[in-house]
N, C-alpha and C positions, 0 to 999 in steps of 0.2 A: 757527349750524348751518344747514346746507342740508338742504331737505326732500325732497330728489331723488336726496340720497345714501343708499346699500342699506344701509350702514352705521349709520345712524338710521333710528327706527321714523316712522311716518307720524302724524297725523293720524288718531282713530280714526273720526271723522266718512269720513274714507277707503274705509276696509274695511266701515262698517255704515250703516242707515238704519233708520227707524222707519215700521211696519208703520203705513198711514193709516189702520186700521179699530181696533186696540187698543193699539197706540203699543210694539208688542215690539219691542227689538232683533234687526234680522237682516243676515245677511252679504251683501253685496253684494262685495264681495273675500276673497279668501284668506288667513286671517292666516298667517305664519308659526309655525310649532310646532303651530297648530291643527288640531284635528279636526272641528271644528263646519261644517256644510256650507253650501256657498253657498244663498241663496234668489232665485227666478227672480223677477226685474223683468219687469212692463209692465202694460198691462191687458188682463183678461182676459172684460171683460164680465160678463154674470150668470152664467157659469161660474166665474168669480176669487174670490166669496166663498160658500163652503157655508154652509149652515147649522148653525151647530153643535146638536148634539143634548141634550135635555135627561134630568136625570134626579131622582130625589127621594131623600133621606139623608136618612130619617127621626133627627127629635134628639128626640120628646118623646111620650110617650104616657100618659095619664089618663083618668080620671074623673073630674076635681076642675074642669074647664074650661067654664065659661060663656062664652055669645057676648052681647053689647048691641048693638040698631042704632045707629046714629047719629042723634041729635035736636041739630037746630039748627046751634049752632055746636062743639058736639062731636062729636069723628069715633064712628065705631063701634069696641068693642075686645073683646078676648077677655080675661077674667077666670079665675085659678085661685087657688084658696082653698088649695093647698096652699104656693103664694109659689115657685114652680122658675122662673118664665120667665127668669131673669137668672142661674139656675144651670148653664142648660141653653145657655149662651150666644148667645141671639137677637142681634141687634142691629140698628139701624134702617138703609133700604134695602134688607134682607134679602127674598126674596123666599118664602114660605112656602105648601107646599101643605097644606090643612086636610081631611081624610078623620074621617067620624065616624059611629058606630053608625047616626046618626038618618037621616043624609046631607042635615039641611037647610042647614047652612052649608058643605057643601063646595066647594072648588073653591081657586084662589092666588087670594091678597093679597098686598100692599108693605106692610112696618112704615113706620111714619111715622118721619120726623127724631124723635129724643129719644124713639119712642114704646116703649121697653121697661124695666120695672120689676121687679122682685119680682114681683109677682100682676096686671102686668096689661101688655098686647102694645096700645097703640093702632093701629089701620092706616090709610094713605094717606086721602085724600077721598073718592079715585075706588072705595075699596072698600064695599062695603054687607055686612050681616048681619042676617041679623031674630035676635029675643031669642027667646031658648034655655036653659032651667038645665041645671045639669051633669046633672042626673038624664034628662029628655028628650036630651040629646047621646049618653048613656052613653061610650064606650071613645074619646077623639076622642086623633089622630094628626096632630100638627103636624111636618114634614119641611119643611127645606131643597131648593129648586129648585135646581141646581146645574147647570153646561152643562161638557159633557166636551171640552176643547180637539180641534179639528179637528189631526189630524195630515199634513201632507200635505208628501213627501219635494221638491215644488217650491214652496212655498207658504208661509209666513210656520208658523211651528213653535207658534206659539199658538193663533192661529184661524183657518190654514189659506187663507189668502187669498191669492190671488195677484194682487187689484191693488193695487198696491204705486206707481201713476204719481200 
């Protein structure tokens, strides 16, 4: 088969390339039948990749949730006596913002590799918490940090970047 003939399809390596910031497929030629639009190659400097925006999806809200620092060679983690964390589907690299009545542990954290259980969420190294009972925390709101894909009609259709060289 000749790959030159209109008669056979191409190569799809051909028609697409992968976005060098989060590896999406995007059009760099026109497939036939499709509708999906081309994306502009080159670079485009620190105008080529926005920022994408973040936002928070709250998954989890209690009373039942303790916070522990970290001592030694144990990271710090958040504790819930009612055992939801692994019902409310956390999972590790997740990134989590923590809002609470008391406001002393608030702010994100990174769950650790392997660190979510039933009743208890370990986090990253680089995260601290000082100890807290659920009683001093009162009402504490654990959400999901979530980034809303950059849409940009010349620009890579996931995260909106246009350097693409």
């Amino acid at each position: 088969m000749e790959r030159d003939n209109p008669l056979f399809p191409k190569d799809r390596d051909f028609y697409t390339y992968r976005c060098k910031y989060c590896g999406f497929e995007c059009r760099k030629q026109q497939i036939k039948g499709s509708s999906v639009p081309l994306t502009r190659i080159g670079n485009y400097g620190s105008e080529g990749t926005p920022k994408p925006e973040s936002f928070a999806d709250e998954m989890y809200t209690a009373s039942t949730i303790s916070f522990v620092a970290a001592s030694g060679d144990d990271p710090a983690y958040l504790s819930d006596s009612a055992y939801l964390f692994a019902d409310k589907l956390f999972r590790h690299g997740m990134t989590i913002r923590i809002s609470t009545d008391s406001g002393t542990n608030d702010g994100d954290k990174t769950i650790a590799d392997r660190g979510v259980s039933r009743g208890k969420i370990l986090l990253s190294s680089s995260d601290s918490l000082t100890d807290e009972s659920a009683a001093t925390a009162g009402a504490v709101t654990i959400s999901e940090v979530a980034y809303q894909p950059n849409t940009s009609p010349s620009g890579c259709p996931l995260c909106g970047s246009r350097n693409s060289l």
